[in-house]
N, C-alpha and C positions, 0 to 999 in steps of 0.2 A: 467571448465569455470573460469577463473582469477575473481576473487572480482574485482579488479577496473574496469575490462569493467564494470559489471553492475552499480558502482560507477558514473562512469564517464559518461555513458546515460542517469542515474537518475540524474544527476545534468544536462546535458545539457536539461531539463525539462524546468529550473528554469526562469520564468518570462513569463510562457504558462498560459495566464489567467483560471480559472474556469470557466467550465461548466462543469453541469449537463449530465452524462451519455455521454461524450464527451472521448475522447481518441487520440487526434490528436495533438501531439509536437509543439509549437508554434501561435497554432490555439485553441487548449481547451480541459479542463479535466477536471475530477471528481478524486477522489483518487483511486479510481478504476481504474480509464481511466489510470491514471500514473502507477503504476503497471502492468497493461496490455500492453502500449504501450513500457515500458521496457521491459516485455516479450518478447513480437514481436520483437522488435529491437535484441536481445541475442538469442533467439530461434527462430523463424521464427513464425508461425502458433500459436493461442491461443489453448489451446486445450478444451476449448468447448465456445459454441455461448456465449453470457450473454443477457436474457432477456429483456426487459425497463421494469425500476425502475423508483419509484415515491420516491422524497427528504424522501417523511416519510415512506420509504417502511419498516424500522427494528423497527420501530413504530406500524404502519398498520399491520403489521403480525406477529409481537413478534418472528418470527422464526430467529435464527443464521445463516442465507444462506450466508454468507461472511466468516464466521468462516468455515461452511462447504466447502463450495469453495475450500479455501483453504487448506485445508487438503485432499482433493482431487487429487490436484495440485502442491501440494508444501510439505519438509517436515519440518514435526514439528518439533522446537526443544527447548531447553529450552529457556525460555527469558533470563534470565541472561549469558546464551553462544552468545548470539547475539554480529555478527561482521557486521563487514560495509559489505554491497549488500545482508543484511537478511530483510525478509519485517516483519514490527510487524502491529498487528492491536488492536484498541482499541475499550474499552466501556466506553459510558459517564456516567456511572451508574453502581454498582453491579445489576447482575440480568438484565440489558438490553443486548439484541444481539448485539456484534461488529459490528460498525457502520465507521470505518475510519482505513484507511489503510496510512503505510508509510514504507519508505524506507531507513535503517538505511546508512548512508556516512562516519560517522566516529563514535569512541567510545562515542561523546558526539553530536551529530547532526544527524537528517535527514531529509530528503528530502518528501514534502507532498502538495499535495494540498487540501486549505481548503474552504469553499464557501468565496465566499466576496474577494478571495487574490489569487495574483498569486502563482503559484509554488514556494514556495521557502525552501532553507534548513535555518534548525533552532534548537534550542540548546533541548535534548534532556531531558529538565528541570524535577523537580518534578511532578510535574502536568501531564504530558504526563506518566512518568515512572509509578505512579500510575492507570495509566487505561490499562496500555498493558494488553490487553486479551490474545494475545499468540504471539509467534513469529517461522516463518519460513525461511525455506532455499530452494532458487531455487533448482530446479535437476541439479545436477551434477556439482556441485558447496561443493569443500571440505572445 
């Protein structure tokens, strides 16, 4: 699978308002929803259900279930090897569960949705590079 399709669907994301546990291109998403719905759009089928989730689920249960998710589903690989169409996920804390997911577009931007704001892509700043908890690569994508 070419990097820029999944580039290129993750950006056509950009300006799909937030919502919560939402996944629907133009209509609403969660950062999960975004991820998933690039999924769908490159590979067809999710490959497993995703429960409902409450805003303070990695709060509420201290469990990493997004981290595990994804290494599930996706593989690991270094953060620092990360290319455009690798998804990283962050913590907003040492010691808390990864809580937000995005979608790397270029060496210095990606693509996310955060509450409060639509999808959109953005500079891959300090601040973000320090919280990457890890980062992945679709399957089948070199």
């Amino acid at each position: 699978m070419p990097r820029e399709n999944i580039v290129a669907e993750a950006r056509s994301w950009i300006g799909t308002p937030y919502r919560h546990q939402a996944s629907l291109k133009g209509v609403g998403c969660d950062c999960l929803g975004l991820v998933r719905g690039v999924f769908r759009a490159i590979w067809g089928d999710e490959p497993e259900a995703v429960p409902p989730y409450t805003p303070d689920w990695a709060e509420a249960t201290g469990r990493d279930t997004l981290f595990a998710a994804a290494t599930r589903h996706l593989i690991t690989i270094d953060p620092v090897a990360r290319r455009p169409g690798d998804v990283l996920l962050f913590r907003w804390r040492a010691g808390l569960p990864a809580k937000h997911a995005a979608i790397v577009v270029s060496t210095a931007t990606m693509v996310h949705a955060h509450d409060g704001a639509c999808v959109a892509e953005v500079a891959l700043a300090p601040w973000w590079r320090r919280r990457i908890a890890g980062a992945f690569r679709f399957p089948g994508v070199s």
